[in-house]
C-alpha positions as CSV (number, residue, x, y, z in Angstrom):
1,X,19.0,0.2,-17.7
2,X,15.7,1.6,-18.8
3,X,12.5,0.7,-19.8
4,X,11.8,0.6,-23.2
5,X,8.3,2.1,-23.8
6,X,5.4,3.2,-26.6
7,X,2.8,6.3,-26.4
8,X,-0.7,5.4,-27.8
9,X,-2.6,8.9,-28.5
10,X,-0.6,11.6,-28.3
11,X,-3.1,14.9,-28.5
12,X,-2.4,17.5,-26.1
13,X,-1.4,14.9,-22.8
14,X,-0.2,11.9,-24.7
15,X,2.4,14.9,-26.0
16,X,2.9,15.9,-22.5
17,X,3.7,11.9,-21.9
18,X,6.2,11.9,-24.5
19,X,8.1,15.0,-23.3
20,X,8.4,13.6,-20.0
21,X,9.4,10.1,-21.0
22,X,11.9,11.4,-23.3
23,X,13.8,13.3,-20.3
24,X,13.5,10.1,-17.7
25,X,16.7,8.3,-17.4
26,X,14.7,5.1,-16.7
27,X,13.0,5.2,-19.6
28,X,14.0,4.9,-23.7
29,X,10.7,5.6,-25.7
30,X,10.9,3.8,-28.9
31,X,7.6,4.5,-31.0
32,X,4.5,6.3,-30.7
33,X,0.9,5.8,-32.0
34,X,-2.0,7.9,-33.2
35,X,-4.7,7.3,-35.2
36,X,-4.2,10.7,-37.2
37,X,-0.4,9.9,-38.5
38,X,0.3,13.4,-39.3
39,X,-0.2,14.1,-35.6
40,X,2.1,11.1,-34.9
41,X,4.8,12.1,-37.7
42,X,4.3,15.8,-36.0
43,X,5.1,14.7,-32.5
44,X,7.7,12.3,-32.8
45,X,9.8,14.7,-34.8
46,X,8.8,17.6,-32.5
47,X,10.6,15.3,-29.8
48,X,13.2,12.8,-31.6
49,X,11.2,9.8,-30.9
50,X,12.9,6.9,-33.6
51,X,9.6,5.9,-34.6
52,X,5.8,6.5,-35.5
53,X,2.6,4.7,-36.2
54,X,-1.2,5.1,-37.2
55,X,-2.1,1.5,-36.5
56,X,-1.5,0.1,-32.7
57,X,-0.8,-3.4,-34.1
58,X,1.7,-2.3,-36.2
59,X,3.6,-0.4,-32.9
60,X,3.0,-3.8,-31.3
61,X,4.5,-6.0,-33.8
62,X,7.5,-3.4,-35.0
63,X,9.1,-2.4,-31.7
64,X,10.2,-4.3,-29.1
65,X,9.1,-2.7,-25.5
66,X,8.3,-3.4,-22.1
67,X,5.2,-1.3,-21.7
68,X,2.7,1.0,-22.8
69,X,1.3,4.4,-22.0
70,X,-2.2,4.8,-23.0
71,X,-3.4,8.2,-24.1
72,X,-6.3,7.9,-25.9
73,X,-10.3,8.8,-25.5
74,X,-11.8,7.4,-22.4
75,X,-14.3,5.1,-24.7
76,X,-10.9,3.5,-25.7
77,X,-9.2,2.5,-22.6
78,X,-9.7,-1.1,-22.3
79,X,-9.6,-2.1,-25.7
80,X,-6.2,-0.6,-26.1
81,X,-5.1,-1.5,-22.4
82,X,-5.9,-5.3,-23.2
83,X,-4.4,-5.5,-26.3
84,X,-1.4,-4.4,-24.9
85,X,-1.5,-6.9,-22.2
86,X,-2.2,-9.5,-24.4
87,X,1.1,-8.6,-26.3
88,X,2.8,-9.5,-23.1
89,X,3.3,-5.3,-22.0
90,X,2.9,-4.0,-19.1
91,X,0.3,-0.2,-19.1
92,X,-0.2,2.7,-18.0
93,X,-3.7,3.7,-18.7
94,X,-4.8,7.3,-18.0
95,X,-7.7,8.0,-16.1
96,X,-10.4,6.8,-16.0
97,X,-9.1,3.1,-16.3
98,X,-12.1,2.3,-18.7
99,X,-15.7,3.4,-19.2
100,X,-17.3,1.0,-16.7
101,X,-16.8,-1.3,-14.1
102,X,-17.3,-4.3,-16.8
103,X,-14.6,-3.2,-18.6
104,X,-12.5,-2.8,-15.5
105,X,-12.9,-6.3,-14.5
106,X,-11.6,-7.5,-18.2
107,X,-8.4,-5.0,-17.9
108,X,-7.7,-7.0,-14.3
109,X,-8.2,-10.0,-15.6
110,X,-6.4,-9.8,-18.3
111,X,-3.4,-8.3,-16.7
112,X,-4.1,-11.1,-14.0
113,X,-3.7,-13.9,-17.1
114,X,-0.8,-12.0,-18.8
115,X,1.5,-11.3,-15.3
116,X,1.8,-7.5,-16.1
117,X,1.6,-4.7,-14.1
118,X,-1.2,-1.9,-15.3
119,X,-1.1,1.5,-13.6
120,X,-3.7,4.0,-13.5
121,X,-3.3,7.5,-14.0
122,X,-4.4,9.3,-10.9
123,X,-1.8,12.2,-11.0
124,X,-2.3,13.9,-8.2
125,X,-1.2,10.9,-5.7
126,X,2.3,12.5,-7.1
127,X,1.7,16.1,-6.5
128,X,3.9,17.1,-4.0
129,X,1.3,18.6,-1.8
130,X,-0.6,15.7,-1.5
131,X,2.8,13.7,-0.6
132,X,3.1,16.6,2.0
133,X,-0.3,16.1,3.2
134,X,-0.4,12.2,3.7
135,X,3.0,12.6,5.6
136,X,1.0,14.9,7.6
137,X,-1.6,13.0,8.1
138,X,0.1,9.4,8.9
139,X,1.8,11.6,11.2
140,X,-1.6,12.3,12.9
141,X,-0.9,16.4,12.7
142,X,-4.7,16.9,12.7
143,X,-6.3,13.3,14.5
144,X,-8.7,11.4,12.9
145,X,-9.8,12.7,9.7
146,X,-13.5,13.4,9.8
147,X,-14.1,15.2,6.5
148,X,-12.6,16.1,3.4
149,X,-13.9,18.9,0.7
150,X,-12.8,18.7,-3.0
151,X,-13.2,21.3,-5.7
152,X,-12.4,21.2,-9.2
153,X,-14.0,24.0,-11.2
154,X,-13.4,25.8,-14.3
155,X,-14.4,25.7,-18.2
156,X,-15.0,22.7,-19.9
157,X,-11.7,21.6,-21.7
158,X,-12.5,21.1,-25.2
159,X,-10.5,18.3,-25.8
160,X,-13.0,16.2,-23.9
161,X,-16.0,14.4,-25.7
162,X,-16.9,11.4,-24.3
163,X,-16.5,11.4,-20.5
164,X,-18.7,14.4,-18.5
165,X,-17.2,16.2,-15.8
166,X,-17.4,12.9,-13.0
167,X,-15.2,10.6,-14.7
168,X,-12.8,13.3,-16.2
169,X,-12.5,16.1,-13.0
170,X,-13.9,14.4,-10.2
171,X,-12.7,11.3,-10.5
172,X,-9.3,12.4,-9.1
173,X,-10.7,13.3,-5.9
174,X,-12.5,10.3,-5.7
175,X,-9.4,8.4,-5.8
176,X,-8.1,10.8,-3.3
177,X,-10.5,10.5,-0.8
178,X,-10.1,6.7,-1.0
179,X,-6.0,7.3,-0.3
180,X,-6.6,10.0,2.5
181,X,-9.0,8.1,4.5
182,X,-7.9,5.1,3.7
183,X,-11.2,3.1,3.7
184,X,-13.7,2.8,1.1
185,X,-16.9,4.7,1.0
186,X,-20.0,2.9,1.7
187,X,-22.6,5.3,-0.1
188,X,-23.2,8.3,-1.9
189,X,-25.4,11.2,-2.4
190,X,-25.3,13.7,-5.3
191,X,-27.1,16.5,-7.7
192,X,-26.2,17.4,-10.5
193,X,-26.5,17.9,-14.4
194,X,-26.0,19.2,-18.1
195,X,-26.5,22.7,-18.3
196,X,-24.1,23.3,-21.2
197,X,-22.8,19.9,-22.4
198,X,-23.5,16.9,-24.0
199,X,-22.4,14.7,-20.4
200,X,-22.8,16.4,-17.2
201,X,-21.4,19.5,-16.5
202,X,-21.7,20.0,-12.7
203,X,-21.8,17.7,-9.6
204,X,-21.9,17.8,-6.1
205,X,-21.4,14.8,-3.9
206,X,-21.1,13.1,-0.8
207,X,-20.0,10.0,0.0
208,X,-20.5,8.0,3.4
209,X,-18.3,5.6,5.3
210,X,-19.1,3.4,8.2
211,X,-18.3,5.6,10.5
212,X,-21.2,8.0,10.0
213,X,-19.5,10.6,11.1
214,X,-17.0,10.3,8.0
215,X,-18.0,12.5,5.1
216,X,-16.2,13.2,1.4
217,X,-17.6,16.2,-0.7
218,X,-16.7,16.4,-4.0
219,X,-17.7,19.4,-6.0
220,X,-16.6,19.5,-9.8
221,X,-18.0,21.5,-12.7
222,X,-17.1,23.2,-16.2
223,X,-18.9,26.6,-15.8
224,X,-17.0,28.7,-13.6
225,X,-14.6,31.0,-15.3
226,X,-11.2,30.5,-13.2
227,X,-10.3,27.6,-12.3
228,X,-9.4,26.1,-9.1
229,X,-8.1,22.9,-7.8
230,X,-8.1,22.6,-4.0
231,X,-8.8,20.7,-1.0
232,X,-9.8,20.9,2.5
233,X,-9.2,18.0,4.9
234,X,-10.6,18.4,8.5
235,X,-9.3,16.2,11.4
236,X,-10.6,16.0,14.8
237,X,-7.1,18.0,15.5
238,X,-6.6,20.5,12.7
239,X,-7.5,21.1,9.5
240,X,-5.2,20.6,6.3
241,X,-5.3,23.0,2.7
242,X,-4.3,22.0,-0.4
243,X,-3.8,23.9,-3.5
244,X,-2.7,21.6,-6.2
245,X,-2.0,24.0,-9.1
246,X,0.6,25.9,-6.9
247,X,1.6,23.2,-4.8
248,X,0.8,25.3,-1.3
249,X,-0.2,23.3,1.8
250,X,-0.9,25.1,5.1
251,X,-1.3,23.1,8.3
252,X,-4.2,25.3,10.8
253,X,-4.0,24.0,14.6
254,X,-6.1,25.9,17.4
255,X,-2.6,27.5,18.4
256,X,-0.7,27.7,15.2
257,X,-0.7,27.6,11.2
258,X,2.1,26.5,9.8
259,X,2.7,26.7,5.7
260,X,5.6,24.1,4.7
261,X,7.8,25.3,2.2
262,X,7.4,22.9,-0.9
263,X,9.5,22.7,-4.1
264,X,7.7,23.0,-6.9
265,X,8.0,19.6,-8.9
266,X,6.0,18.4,-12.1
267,X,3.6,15.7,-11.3
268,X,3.3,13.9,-14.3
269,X,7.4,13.5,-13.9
270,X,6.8,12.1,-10.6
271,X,4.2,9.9,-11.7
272,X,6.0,8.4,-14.9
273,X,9.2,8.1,-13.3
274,X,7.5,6.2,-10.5
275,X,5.6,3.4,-13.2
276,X,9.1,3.0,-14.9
277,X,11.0,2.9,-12.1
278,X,8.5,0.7,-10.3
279,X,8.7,-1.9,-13.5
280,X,12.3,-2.0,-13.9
281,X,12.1,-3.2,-10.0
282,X,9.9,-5.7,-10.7
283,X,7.4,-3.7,-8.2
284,X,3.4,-3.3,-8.4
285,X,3.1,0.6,-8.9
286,X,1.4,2.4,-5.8
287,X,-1.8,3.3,-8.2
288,X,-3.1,-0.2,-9.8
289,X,-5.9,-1.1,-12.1
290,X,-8.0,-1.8,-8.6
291,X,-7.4,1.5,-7.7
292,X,-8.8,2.8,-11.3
293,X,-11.7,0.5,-11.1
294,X,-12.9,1.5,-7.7
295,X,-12.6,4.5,-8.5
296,X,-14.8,3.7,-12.0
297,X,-17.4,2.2,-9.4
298,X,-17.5,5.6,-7.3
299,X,-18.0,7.7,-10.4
300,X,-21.0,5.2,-11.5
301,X,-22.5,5.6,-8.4
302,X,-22.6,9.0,-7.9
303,X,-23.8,9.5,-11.7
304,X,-26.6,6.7,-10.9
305,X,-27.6,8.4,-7.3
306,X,-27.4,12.1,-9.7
307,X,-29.9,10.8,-12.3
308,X,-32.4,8.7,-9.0
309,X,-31.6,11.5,-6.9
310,X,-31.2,9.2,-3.7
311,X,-29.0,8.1,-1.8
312,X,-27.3,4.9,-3.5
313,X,-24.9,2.3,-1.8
314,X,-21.4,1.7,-3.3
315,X,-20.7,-1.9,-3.6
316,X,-17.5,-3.3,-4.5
317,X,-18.5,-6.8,-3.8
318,X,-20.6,-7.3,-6.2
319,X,-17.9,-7.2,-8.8
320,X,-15.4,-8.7,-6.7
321,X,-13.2,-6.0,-5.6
């Protein structure tokens, strides 16, 4: 059995979506969309999908399916993600889940109304050195985790154009930093700016929990020639590396380091297999449209505390999370 499934947007990682889907055994990709139907026609024939579109309603009303992977510009998110809902599909929604907590709260609601499933897009919860790391850490290799240290650097990717670098970089170790300690923040602190770009280009935050001696830092930006994707997590009993492009872990201990040996896997495999397979079980995926709107909430707040610069209080509450 698989899940029969459409790609909205396929530019460079709605393609990457449709590669992977197209090898899954629990999936059957029918159709996929794109407002420039020559990139459509291009991509579909590039990898045998049966059928292509320019017009999301028309994919909606030709195919039958069971969900929806959603590719497209940030700006587009929700409007896509609820109209997919509303046609009675379930969706996967890249991240971020939409450009604002208000349109978070529709995409919940109307999955909510609808009975479907939406999954965001927060890859690296499938890398398998962050797998390796939260086995580590539920094993309580390093104590308590006290602090945690996220950098993504490198050049701006040109495909981006309407997000800046917290909702498009950073935003994946905010969701990260909400699985590893596994409470929310409370608050955050952060500088930043636009030295090149039309959004920001370069932040630094850190976010607060109730235990004041909990800290987050987040450091993202699209100036720095090489880039890097890596983490530090420090415990009251150890301290645990990650390097997510290579998939390297190392474990540090007052008496030993230890580097696991990891098989190299592709995330986004992990990740799609997991929403299809999770579907076809009739299972909330481990990543839900909560997840992508807390994280939407972080983002906001450190981008509000950025522009005030001081200190501003995160506060799911007040939209109901």
């Amino acid at each position: 059995m698989a899940l029969k499934i459409g790609v909205v947007g396929v530019g460079f990682w709605g393609s990457n979506h449709v590669r992977v889907l197209r090898e899954l055994e629990s999936a059957e990709l029918k159709a996929v969309c794109d407002i420039d139907l020559g990139r459509a026609r291009y991509v579909a024939k590039k990898f045998g999908v049966p059928n292509y579109y320019r017009d999301l309603d028309d994919m909606l009303n030709g195919e039958e399916l069971d969900a929806v992977t959603i590719c497209t510009p940030s700006v587009s998110h929700a409007e896509v993600a609820v109209k997919v809902l509303e046609s009675g599909l379930h969706a996967f929604v890249e991240k971020p889940l939409a450009s604002n907590p208000d349109e978070c709260l529709r995409v919940i609601d109307t999955a909510k109304s609808n009975n479907r499933f939406v999954m965001t897009g927060f890859i690296e919860r499938f890398n398998p050195a962050v797998s390796k790391a939260i086995e580590l850490l539920r094993a309580g290799e390093i104590g308590e985790v006290i602090m945690s240290h996220g950098r993504r650097i490198g050049w701006w990717p040109q495909r981006i154009g309407d997000v800046g670098v917290v909702k498009d970089t950073a935003i994946h170790d905010i969701d990260l930093t909400r699985y590893i300690f596994g409470e929310e923040p409370v608050g955050v602190y952060a500088r930043g700016g636009s030295l090149r770009h039309r959004f920001e280009d370069h932040i630094q935050a850190i976010m607060t929990f109730e235990d004041e001696l909990r800290v987050a830092f987040i450091e993202a930006n699209w100036l720095t020639p090489r880039k890097k994707r890596e983490m530090l997590i420090t415990g009251s009993e150890g301290v645990i590396s990650i390097q997510f492009l290579t998939q390297a872990i190392s474990l540090e201990k007052a008496d030993v380091v230890i580097e696991p040996i990891i098989k190299w896997r592709e995330p986004l495999r992990i990740e799609l297999s997991h929403f299809t397979e999770s579907l076809l079980n009739h299972r909330k995926p481990l990543v839900d449209a909560i997840d992508g709107a807390k994280a939407v909430i972080i983002a906001e707040a450190i981008l509000e505390s950025m522009r005030r610069s001081k200190p501003v209080e995160i506060d799911f509450e007040r939209f109901g999370l």
